[in-house]
TORKOL-4160 file (C-alpha; in steps of 0.2 Angstrom, whole numbers, padded with zeros to 4 digits, m for minus):
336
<pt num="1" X="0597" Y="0391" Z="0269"/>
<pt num="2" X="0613" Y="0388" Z="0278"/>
<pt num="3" X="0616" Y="0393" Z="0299"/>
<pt num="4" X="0625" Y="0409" Z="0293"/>
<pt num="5" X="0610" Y="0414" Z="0286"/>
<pt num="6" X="0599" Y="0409" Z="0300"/>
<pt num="7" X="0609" Y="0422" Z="0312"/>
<pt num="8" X="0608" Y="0436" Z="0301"/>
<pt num="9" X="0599" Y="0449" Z="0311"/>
<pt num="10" X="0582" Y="0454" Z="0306"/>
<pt num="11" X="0578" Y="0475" Z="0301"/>
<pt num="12" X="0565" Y="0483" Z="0310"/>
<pt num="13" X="0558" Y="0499" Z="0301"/>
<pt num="14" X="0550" Y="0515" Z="0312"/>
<pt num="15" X="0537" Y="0524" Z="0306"/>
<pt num="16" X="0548" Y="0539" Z="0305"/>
<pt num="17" X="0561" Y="0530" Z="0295"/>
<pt num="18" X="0573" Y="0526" Z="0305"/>
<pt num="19" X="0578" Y="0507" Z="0307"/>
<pt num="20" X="0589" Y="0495" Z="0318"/>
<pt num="21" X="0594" Y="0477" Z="0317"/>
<pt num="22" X="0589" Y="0463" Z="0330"/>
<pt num="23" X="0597" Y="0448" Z="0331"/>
<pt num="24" X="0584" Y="0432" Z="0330"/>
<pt num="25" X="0586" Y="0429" Z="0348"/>
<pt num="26" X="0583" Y="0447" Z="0357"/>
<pt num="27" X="0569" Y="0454" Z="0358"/>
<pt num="28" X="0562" Y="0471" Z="0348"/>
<pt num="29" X="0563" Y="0484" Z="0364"/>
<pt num="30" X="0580" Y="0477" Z="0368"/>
<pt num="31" X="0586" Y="0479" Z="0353"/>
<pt num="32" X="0580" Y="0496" Z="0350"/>
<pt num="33" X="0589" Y="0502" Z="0367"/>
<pt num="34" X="0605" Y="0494" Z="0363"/>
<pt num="35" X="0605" Y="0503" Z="0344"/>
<pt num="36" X="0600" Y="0520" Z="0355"/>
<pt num="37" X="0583" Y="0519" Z="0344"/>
<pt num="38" X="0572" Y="0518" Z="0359"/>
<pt num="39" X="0554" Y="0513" Z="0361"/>
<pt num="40" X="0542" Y="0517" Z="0375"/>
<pt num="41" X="0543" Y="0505" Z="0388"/>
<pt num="42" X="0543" Y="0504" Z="0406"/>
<pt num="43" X="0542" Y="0486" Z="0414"/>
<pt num="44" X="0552" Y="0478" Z="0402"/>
<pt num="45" X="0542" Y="0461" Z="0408"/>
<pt num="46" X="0526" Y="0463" Z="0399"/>
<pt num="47" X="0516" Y="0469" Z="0410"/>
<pt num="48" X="0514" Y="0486" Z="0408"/>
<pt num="49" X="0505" Y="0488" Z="0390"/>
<pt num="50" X="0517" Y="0503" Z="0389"/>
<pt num="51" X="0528" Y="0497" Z="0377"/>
<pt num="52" X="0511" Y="0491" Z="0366"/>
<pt num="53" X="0515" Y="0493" Z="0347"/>
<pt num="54" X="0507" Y="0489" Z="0328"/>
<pt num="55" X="0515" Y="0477" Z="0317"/>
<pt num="56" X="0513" Y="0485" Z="0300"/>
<pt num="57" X="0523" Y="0470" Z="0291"/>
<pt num="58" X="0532" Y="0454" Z="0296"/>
<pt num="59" X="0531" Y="0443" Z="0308"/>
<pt num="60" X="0535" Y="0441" Z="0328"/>
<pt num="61" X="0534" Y="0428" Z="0341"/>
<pt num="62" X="0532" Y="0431" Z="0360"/>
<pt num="63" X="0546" Y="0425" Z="0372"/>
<pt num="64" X="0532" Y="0420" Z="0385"/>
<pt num="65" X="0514" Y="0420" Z="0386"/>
<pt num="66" X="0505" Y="0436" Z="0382"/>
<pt num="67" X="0493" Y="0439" Z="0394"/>
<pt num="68" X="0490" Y="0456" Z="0392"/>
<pt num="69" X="0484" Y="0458" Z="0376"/>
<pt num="70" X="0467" Y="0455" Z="0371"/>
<pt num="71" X="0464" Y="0443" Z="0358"/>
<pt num="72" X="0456" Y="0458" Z="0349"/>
<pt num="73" X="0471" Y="0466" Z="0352"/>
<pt num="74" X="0484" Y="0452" Z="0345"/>
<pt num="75" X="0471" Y="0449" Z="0330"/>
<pt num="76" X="0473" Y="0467" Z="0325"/>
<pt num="77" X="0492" Y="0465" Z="0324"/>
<pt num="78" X="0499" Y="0471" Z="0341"/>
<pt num="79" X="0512" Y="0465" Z="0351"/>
<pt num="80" X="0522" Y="0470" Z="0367"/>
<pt num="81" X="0540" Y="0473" Z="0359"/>
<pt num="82" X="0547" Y="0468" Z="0378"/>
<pt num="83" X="0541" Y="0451" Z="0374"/>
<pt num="84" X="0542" Y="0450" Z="0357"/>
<pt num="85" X="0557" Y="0444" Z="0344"/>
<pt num="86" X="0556" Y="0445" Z="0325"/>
<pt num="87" X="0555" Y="0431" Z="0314"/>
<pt num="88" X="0558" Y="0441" Z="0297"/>
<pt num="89" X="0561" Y="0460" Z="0297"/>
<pt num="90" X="0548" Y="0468" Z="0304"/>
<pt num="91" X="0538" Y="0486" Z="0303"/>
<pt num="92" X="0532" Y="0495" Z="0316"/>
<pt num="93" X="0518" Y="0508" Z="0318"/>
<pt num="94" X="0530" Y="0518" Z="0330"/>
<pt num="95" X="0543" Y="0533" Z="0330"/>
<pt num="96" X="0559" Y="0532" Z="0343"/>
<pt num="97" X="0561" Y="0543" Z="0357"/>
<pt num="98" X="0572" Y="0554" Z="0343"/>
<pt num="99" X="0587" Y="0565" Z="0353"/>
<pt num="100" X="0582" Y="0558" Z="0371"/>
<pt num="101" X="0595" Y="0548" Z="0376"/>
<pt num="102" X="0593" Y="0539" Z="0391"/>
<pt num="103" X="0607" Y="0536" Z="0405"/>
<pt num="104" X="0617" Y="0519" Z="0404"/>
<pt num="105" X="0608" Y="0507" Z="0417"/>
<pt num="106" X="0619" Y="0503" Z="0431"/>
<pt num="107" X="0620" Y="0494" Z="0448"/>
<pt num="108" X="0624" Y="0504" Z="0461"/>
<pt num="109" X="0627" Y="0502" Z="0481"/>
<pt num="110" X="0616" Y="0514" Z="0493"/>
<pt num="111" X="0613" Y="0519" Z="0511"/>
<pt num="112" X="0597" Y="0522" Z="0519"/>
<pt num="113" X="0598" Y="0541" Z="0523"/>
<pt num="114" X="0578" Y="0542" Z="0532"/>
<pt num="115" X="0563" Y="0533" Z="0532"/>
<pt num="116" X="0548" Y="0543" Z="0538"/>
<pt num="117" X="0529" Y="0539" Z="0540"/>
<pt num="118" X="0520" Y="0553" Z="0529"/>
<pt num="119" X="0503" Y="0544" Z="0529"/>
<pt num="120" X="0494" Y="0529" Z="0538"/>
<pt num="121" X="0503" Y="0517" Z="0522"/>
<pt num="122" X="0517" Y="0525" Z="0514"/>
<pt num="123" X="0533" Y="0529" Z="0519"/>
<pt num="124" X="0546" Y="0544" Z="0513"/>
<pt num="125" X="0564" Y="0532" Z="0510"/>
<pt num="126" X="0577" Y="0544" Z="0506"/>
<pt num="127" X="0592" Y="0535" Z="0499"/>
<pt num="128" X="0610" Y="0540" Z="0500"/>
<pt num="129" X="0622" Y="0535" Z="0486"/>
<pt num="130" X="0640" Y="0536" Z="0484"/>
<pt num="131" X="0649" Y="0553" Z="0481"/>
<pt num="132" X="0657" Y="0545" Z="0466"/>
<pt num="133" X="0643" Y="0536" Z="0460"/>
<pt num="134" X="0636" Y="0549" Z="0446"/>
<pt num="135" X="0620" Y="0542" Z="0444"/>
<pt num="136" X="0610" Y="0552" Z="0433"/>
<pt num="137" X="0591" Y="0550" Z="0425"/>
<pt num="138" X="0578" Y="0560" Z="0419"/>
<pt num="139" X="0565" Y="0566" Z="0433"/>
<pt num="140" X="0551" Y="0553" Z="0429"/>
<pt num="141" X="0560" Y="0537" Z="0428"/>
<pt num="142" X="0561" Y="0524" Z="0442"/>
<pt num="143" X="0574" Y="0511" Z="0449"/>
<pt num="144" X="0573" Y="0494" Z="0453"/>
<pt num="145" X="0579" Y="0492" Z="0472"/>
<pt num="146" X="0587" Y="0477" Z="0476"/>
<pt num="147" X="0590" Y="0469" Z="0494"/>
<pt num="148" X="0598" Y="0450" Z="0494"/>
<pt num="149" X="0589" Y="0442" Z="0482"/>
<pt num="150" X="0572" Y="0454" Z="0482"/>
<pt num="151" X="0569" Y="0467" Z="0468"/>
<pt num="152" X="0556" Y="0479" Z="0468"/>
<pt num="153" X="0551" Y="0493" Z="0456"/>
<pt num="154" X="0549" Y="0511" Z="0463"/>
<pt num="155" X="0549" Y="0529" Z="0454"/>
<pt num="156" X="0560" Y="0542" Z="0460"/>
<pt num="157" X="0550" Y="0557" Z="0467"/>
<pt num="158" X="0564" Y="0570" Z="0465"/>
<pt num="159" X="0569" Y="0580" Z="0450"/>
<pt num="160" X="0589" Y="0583" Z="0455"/>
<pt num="161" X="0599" Y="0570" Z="0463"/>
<pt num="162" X="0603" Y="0584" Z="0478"/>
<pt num="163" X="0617" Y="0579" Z="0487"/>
<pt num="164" X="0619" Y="0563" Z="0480"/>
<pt num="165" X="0601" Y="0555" Z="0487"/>
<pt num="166" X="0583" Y="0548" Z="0477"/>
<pt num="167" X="0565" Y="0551" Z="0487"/>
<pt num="168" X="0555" Y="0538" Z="0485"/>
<pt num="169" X="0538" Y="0536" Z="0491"/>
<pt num="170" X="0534" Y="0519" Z="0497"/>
<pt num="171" X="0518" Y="0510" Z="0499"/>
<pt num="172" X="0514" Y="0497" Z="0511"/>
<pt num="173" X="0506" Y="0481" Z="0502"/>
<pt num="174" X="0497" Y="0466" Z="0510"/>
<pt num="175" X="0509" Y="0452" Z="0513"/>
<pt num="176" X="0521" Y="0459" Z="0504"/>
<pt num="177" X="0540" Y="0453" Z="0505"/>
<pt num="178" X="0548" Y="0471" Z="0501"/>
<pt num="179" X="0536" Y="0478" Z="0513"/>
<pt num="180" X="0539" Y="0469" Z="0528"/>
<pt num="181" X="0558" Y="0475" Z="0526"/>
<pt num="182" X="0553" Y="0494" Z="0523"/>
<pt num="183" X="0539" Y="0495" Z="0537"/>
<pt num="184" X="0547" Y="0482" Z="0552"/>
<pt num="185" X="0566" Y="0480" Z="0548"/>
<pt num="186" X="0573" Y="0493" Z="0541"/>
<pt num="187" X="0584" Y="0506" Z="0549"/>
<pt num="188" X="0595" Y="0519" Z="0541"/>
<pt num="189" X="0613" Y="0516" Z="0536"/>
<pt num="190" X="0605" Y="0498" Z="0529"/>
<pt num="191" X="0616" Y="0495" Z="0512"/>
<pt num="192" X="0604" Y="0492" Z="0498"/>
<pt num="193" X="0609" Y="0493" Z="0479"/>
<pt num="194" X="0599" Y="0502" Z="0467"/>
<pt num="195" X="0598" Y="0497" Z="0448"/>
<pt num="196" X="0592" Y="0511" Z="0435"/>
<pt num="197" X="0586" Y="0522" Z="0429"/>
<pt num="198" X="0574" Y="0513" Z="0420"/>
<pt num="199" X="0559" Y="0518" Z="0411"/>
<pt num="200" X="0552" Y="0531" Z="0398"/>
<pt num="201" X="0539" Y="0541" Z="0409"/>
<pt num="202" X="0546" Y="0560" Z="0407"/>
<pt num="203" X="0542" Y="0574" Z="0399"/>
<pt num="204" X="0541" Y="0576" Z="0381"/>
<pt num="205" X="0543" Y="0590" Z="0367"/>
<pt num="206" X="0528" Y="0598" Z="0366"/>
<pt num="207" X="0519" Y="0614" Z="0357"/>
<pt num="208" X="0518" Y="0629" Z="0367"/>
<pt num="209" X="0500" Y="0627" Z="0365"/>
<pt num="210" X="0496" Y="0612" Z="0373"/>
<pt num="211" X="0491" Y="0613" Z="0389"/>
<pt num="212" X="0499" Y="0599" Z="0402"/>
<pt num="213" X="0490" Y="0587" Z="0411"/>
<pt num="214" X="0495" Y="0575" Z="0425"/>
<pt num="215" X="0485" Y="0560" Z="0432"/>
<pt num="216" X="0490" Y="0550" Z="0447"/>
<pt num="217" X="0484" Y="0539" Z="0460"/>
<pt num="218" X="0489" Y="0533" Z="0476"/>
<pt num="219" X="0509" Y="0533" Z="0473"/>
<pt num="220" X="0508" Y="0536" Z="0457"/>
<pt num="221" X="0511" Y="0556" Z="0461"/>
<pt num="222" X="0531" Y="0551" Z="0465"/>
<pt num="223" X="0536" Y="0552" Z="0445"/>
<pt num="224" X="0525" Y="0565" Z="0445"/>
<pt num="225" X="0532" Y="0576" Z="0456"/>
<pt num="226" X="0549" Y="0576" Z="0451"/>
<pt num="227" X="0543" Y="0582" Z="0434"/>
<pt num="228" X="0532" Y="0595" Z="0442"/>
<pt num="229" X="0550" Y="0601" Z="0450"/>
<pt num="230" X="0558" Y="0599" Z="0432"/>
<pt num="231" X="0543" Y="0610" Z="0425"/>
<pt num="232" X="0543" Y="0625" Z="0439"/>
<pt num="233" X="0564" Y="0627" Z="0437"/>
<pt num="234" X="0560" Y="0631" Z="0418"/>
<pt num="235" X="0548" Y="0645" Z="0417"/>
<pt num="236" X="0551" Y="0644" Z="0398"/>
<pt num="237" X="0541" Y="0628" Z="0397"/>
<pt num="238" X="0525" Y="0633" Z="0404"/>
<pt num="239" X="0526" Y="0653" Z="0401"/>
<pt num="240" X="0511" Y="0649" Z="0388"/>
<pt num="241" X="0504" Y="0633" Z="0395"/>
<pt num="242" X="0492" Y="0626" Z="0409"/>
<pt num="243" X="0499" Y="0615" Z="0419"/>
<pt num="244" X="0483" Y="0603" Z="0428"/>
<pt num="245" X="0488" Y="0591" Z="0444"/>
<pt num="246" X="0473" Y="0577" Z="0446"/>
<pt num="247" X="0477" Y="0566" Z="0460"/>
<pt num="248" X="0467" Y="0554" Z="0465"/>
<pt num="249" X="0465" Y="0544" Z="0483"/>
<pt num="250" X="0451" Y="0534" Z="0493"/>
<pt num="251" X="0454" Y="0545" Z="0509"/>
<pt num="252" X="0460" Y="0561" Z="0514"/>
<pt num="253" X="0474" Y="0554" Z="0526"/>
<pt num="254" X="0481" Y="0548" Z="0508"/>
<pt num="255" X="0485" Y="0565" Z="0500"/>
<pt num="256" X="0503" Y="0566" Z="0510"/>
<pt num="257" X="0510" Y="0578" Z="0497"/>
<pt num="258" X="0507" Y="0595" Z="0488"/>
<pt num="259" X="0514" Y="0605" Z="0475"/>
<pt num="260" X="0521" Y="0618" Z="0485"/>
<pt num="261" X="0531" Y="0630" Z="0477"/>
<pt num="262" X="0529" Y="0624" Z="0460"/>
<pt num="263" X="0522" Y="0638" Z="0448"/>
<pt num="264" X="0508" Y="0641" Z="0437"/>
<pt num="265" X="0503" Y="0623" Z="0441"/>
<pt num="266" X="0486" Y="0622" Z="0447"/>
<pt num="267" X="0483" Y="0605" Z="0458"/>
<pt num="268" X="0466" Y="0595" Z="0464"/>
<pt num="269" X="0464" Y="0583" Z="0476"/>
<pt num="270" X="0453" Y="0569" Z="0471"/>
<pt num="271" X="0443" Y="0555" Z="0483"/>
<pt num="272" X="0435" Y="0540" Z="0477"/>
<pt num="273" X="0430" Y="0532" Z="0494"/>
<pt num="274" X="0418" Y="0541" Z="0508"/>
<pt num="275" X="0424" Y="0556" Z="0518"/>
<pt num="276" X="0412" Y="0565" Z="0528"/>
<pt num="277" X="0421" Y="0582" Z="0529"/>
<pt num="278" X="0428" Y="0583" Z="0513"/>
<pt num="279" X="0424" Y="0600" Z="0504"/>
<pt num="280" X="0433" Y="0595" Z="0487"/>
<pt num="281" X="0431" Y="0583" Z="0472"/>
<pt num="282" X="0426" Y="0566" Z="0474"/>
<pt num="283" X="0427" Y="0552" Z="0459"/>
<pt num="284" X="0439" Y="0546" Z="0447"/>
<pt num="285" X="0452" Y="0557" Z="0439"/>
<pt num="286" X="0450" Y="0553" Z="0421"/>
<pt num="287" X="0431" Y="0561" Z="0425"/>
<pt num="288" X="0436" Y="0576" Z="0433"/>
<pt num="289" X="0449" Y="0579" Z="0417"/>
<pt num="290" X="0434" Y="0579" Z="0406"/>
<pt num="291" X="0424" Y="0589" Z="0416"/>
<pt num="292" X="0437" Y="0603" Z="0413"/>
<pt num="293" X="0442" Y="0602" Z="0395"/>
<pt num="294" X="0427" Y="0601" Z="0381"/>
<pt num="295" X="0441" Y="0598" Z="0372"/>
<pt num="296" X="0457" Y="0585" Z="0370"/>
<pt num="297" X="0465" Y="0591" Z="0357"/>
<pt num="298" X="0477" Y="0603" Z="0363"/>
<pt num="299" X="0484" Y="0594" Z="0378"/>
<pt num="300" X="0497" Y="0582" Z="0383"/>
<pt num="301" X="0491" Y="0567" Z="0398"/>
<pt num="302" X="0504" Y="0560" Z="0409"/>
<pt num="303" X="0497" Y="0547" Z="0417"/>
<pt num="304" X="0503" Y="0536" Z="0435"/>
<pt num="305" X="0496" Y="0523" Z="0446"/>
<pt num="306" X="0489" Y="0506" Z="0444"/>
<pt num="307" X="0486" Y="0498" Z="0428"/>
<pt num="308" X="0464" Y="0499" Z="0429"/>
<pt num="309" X="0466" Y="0520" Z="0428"/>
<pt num="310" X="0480" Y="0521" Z="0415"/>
<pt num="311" X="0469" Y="0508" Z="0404"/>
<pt num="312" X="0452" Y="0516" Z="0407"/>
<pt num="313" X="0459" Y="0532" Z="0406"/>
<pt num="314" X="0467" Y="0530" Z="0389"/>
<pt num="315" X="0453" Y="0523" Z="0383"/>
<pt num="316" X="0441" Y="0537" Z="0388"/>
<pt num="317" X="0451" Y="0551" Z="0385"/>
<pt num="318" X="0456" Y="0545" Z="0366"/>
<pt num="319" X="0436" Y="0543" Z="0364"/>
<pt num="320" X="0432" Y="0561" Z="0368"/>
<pt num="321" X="0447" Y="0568" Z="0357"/>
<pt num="322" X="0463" Y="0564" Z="0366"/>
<pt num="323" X="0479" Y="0559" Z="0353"/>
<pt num="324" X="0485" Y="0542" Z="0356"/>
<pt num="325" X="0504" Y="0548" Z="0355"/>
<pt num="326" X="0499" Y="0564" Z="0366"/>
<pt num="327" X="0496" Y="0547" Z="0380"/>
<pt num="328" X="0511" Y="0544" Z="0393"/>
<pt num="329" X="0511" Y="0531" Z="0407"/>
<pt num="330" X="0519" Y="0522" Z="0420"/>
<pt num="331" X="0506" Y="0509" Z="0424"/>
<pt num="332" X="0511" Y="0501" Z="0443"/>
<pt num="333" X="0510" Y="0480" Z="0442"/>
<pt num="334" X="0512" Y="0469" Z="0456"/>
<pt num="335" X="0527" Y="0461" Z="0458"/>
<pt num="336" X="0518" Y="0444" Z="0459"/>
């Protein structure tokens, strides 16, 4: 075989037919997102699981250790295509995200408009960007914010860029870099820069009989709440459908938001640590959904927060009837 040959991109086939070549030296998701034949992902650094997939044929070699992955997991054929880059042409157990098309990633500059304490460790950052800088994304996704040489991951908690500015809802982490800037240095005006959108967490096509279902814990509510917005400007969506809220928190002072003036969305409070004078749920969110539905068939999860509920919760819910391509997430990972 001579070197031409060798640099021949490989084809990766989609279990709904489509196909797109990747070059020996990319890896499968980037690929897919520079053909506009986009696969689920979200961290793009292996971390996550979103971006999980089943090799049906070929073979793949990871760019860095997989640590993710059970080796059940990697036995059985899976990969994490952020990771991963094709030694033959490959086929995957996966359809693209069809007609969604997602907005160009860019970098961007960005003022501080507001910082405001809305609980006892997150703070509402409210963003200002350019006039001319017609940033655009799908309510859902989330941008990487970037300050000197730090770069940090946060969803956008609105559904409409109003007035050119992105809502962020920020949590304070032990010893953390980003955090000591966003709770002791910063003031507003500070230039930033944002880079995004990024990510795949945002509503999808569904029947008009499924009923809609949203988890989230701690931040995790952000994403969600800008679809919420997308969901109560479009009373065609959910003119047939239940719309369910679970949000889950350790303490009472940490539920700092409510759905407000969305409609036909019914929303429930859930803590997991003790609280003497609380009146409402207590325990995980993935239990409280099944307690309401006898039944997963019919309903579409979207699902927020740190990686130990998005795992657990897949996993339970798809045992107790749940489809596996009815599962949508943004699993939070540390930046360490």
């Amino acid at each position: 075989m001579n070197i031409d040959e060798k640099l021949k991109p490989f084809k990766i086939y989609l279990r709904n037919n489509n196909n797109f070549e990747c070059e020996p030296q990319t890896t499968i998701l980037q690929a897919s997102i520079n053909e506009e034949k986009v696969l689920e992902h979200n961290c793009m650094s292996g971390r996550c699981r979103s971006c999980k997939v089943k090799v049906l044929e070929g073979k793949t070699i990871d760019t860095k250790e997989n640590t993710i992955l059970s080796e059940k997991e990697k036995k059985e054929g899976y990969i994490l295509s952020c990771i991963s880059k094709p030694l033959s042409n490959v086929k995957l157990d996966i359809e693209d995200l069809g007609k969604i098309k997602l907005n160009k990633v860019r970098i961007v500059p960005s003022k501080i408009e507001s910082l405001r304490n809305i609980s006892p460790s997150v703070i509402k950052v409210i963003l200002r960007l350019p006039p001319n800088s017609n940033f655009n994304f799908l309510p859902g996704q989330y941008v990487n914010i970037i300050k000197g040489r730090i770069r940090r991951s946060y969803s956008i908690a609105n559904n409409k860029r109003a007035d050119n500015k992105l809502e962020f809802f920020i949590k304070k982490v032990r010893n953390g870099v980003m955090s000591e800037y966003w709770f002791n240095e910063a003031d507003e005006d500070d230039l930033l820069r944002i880079e995004g959108p990024l990510g795949t967490f945002f509503l999808r096509a569904s029947k008009d009989t499924q009923d809609i279902v949203f988890l989230a814990t701690g931040t995790g509510i952000a994403p969600i709440k800008a679809i919420l917005e997308q969901i109560s400007n479009n009373d065609s969506y959910i003119q047939n459908k239940k719309v369910l809220v679970l949000w889950g928190a350790r303490y009472e002072e940490d539920i700092f938001w409510n759905p407000e003036g969305t409609n036909n969305i019914k929303f429930i409070p859930i803590l997991s640590g003790k609280n003497v004078n609380w009146k409402g749920k207590t325990g995980y969110v993935q239990n409280i959904l099944l307690s309401k539905y006898n039944n997963l068939k019919n309903v579409q999860v979207y699902a927020c927060g740190l990686s130990d509920m998005i795992n657990s919760s897949k996993d339970l819910l798809i045992k107790n009837g749940l489809k596996e391509n009815n599962f949508f997430s943004d699993a939070f990972v540390s930046s360490n």
